[in-house]
N, C-alpha and C positions, 0 to 999 in steps of 0.2 A: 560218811557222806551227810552233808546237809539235808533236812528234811525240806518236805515241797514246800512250805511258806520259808525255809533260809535260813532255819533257824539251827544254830551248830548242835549235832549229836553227841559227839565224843570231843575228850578233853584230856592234854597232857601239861599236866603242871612239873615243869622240872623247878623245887624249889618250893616242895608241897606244904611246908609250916609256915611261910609266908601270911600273914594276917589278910595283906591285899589281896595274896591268887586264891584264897579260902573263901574271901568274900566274893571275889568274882565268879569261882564255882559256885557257890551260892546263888545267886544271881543267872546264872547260866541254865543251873539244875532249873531253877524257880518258869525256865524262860524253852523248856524241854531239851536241856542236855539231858541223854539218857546213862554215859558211860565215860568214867574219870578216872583215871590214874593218878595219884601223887605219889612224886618223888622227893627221897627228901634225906639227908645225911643220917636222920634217925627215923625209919616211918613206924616205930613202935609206938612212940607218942602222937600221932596222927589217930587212931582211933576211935577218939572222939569227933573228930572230921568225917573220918567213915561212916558212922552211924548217923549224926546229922544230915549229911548227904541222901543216904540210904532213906531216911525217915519222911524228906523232903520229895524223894520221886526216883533219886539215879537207879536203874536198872544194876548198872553195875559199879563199886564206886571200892576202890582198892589203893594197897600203900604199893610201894617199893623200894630199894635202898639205890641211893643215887648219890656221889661226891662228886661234886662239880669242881673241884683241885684236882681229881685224878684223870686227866686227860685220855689217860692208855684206854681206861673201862667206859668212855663213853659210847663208844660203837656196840658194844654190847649192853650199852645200857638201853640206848634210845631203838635195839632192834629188840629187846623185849618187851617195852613199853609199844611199841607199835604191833609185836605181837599180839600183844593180852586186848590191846584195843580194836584189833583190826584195822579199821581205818580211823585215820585220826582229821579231825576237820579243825582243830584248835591246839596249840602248841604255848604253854603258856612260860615262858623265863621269868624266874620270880625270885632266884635267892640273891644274895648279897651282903656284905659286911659291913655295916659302919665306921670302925673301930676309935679311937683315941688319940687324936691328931695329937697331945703330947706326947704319948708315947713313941708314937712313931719319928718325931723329929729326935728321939733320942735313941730311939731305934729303927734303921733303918730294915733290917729284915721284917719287922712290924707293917711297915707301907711295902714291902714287895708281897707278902704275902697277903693285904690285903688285894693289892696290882692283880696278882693272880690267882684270885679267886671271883672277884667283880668283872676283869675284862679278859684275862689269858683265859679263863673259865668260862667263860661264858661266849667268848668267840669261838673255843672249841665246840661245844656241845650246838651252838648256834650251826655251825658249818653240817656237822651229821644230821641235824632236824631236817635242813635245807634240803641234805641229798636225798632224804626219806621221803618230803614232801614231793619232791621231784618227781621219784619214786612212781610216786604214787598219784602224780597229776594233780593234786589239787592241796588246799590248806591255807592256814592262818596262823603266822609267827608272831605272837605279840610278848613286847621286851620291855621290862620294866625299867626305865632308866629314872632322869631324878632333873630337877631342875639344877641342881648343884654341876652338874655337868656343862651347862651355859656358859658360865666361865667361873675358871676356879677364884673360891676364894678364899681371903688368909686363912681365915678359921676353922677349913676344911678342905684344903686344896688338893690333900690325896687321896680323899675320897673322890673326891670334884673331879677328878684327871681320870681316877678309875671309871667315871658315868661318862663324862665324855667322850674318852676311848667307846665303850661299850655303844655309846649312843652313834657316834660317827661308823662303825661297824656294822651297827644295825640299819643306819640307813643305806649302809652301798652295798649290802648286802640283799634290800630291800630292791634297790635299782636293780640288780642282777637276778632277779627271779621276776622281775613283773613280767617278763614276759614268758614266761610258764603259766601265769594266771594267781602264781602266790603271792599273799598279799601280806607284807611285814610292817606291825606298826608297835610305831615308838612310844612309849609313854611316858610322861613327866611329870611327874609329881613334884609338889612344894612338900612340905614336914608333913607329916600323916601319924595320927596317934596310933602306936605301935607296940609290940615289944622291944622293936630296937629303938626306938626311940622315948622309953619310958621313963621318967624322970628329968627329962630336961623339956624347958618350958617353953608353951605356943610363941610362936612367931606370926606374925600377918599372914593370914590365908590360911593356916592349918588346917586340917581337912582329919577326915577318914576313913575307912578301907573301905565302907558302902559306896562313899562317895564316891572314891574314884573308884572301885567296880561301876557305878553307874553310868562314869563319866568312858571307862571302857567300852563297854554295853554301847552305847552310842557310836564313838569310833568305827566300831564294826559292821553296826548297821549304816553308816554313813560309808564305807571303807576308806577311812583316815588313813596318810601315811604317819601323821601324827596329834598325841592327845595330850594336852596339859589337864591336870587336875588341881587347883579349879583352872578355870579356861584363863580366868584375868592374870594369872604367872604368864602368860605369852606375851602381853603388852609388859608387866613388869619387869620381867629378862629382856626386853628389846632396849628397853631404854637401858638398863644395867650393861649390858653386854656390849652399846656404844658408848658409855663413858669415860671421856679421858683419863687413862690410867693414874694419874696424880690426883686427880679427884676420889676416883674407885678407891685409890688407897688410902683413904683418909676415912670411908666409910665400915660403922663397924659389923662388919660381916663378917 
């Protein structure tokens, strides 16, 4: 439960190697979260996460193993993460793939197996957070989506398909718990210096993981249903995502 000034207690990151949701624990601890869970396909390499956390203030700040591909184990996942946390006031969705858009046009089991680890993934574990929060009368879903999801494009369009699914999910998803008092927001980031994105070069607005942790932090305290990082991608995708498609397609994106 939130403390008397509002400020969130407990924290579940599914998706816990994430650069972004690390920073936003960060940030969070910094802000008196006192107790964190991270999940994460490997939580042995998280330990250095744990100690940082720990050194920073969390009362309690721990791994767990969590694959967001295995659909069957996520009810078991997300009831022992809400075990070890008690109550949880923050739900963090943070993982995802990038992967190689040439590959994938020459492999199409490449783009399904992305498809469902970004969106079939991440709707499922979304839906059990839900019923937990439910649960439990109160919470915060907050879903990392991408500005790539606005509309796809050439040079990434299934990833771009994957955030949008994930994104359109999360908002009617969002509409269907407001009135429980849960509150689900979307996040958008433009490129973010990353591990997965290491090696391939800034583009206009490039940001990172402080930043949009900070530009999260905000959201929250505002209760956004949605947050771009930086904010000026909102007018950029507006005017993108109205352009005649003949035009669109001439643009190198």
């Amino acid at each position: 439960m939130k403390d008397a000034l509002g400020a969130v207690q407990s924290v579940l990151v599914l998706g816990g190697g994430s650069d972004i949701a690390l920073a936003t624990v960060r940030a969070l601890v910094a802000q008196r979260a006192r107790r964190v869970v991270l999940a994460a396909r490997r939580p042995q390499e998280l330990d250095e996460a744990v100690a940082q956390l720990t050194a920073a203030g969390a009362e309690q700040a721990e791994t767990m193993a969590f694959d967001a591909d295995d659909g069957d184990s996520h009810p078991a996942a997300i009831g022992e993460a809400f075990e070890r946390l008690g109550d949880v006031d923050l739900v963090l969705v943070a993982f995802g793939v990038l992967g190689k858009q040439e590959r994938m046009l020459e492999d199409p089991a490449a783009a399904r197996e992305l498809l469902e680890t970004n969106l079939v993934g991440g709707a499922s574990v979304m839906l059990e957070v839900a019923r937990r929060l439910r649960a439990q009368g109160h919470g915060t879903l907050v879903v990392l989506s991408s500005v790539a999801g606005e509309r796809a494009r050439r040079s990434n369009f299934v990833y771009g398909a994957s955030k949008s699914g994930l994104d359109a999910f999360s908002q009617g998803l969002g509409d269907e718990l407001a009135a429980d008092g849960i509150q689900v927001m979307v996040v958008r980031p433009g490129m973010v210096r990353t591990k997965m994105t290491e090696g391939m070069d800034d583009v206009p607005f490039t940001t990172t993981p402080d930043k949009v942790a900070e530009a999260i932090l905000g959201g929250l305290r505002r209760g956004s249903h949605t947050v771009w990082a930086p904010p000026i991608l909102r007018l950029v995708f507006a005017l993108l995502r109205h352009l005649p498609r003949p035009l669109f397609r001439r643009l190198d994106l």
